[in-house]
C-alpha positions as CSV (number, residue, x, y, z in Angstrom):
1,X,150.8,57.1,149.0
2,X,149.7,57.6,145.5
3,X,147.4,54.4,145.1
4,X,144.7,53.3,147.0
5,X,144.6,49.3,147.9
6,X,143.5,47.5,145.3
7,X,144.6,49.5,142.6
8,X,146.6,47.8,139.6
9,X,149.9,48.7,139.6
10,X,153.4,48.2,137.1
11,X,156.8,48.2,137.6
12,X,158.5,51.7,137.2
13,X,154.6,53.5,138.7
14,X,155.7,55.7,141.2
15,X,153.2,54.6,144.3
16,X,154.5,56.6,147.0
17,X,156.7,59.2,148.2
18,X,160.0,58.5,150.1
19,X,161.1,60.8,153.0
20,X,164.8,60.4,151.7
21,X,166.2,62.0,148.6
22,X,166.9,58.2,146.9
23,X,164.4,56.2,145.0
24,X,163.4,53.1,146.6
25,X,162.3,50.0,144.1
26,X,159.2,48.1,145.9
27,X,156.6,45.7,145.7
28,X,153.0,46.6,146.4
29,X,151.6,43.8,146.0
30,X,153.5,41.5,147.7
31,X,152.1,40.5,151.4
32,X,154.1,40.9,154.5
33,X,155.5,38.0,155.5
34,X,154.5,37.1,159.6
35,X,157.2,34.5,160.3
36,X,159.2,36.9,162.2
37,X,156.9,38.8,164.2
38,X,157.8,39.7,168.2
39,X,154.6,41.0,169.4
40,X,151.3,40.5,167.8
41,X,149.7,44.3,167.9
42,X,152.7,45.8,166.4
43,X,150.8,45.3,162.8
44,X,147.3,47.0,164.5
45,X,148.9,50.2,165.1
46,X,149.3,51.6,161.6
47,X,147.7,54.2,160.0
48,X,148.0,54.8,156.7
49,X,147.0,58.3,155.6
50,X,144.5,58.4,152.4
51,X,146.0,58.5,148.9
52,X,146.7,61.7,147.1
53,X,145.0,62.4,144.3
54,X,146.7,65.0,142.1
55,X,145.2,67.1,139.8
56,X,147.3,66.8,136.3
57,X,149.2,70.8,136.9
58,X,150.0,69.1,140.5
59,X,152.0,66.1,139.3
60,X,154.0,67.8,136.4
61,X,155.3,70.0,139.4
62,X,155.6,67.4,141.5
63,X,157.8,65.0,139.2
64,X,161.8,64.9,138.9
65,X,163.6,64.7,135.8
66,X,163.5,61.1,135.3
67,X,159.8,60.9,136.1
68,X,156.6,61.2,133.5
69,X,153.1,61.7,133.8
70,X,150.9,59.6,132.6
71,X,147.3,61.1,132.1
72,X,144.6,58.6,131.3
73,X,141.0,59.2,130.8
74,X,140.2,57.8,134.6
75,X,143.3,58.1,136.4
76,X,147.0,60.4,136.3
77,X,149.6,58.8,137.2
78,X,153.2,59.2,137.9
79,X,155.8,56.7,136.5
80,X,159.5,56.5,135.5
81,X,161.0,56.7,132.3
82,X,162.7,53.8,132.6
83,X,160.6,51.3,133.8
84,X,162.7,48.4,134.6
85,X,165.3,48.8,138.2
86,X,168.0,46.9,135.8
87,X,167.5,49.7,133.1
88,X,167.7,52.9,135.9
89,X,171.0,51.1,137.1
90,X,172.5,50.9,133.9
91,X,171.4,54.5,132.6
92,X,173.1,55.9,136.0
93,X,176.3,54.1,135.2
94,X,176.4,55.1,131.7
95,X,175.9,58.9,133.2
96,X,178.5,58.0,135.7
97,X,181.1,56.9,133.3
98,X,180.3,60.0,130.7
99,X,180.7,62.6,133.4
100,X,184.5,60.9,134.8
101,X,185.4,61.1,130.9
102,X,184.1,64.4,130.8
């Protein structure tokens, strides 16, 4: 995790990392929804490690190529250049397309 509870977050801030290679669109701050729960300690057993704070040399290492870093005066953070999911999709299309016409 990148954010600590409680934090204000956007869409397109990168808030955590994924243990696949694929970028995965979430919602912090949605709740969890208990409608469908099977036992009730399943939800007491997690441990969430603290949030990583990263120095501003840290997180332009640590970013991909369609990632930015955005350095405030109390707070660097990571984000995406495009912000929006529907603007990613169509900017991998488009690169899609111009590398079968290629």
């Amino acid at each position: 995790m990148f954010v600590e509870p409680g934090d204000p977050v956007y869409e397109g801030q990168v808030v955590a990392e994924n243990a696949r290679d694929n970028d995965m669109a979430v919602n912090p701050t949605t709740t969890k929804k208990l409608s469908n729960m099977r036992t009730t300690s399943s939800d007491e057993n997690i441990i969430l490690k603290p949030a990583r704070k990263m120095t501003l040399e840290q997180a332009l290492e640590y970013i991909e190529e369609d990632e930015l870093v955005e350095a405030t005066p109390t707070s660097i953070r990571l984000r995406k250049e495009l912000l929006t999911e529907n603007q990613r999709k169509k900017a991998g299309r488009k690169k899609v397309v111009e590398v079968v016409e290629a």
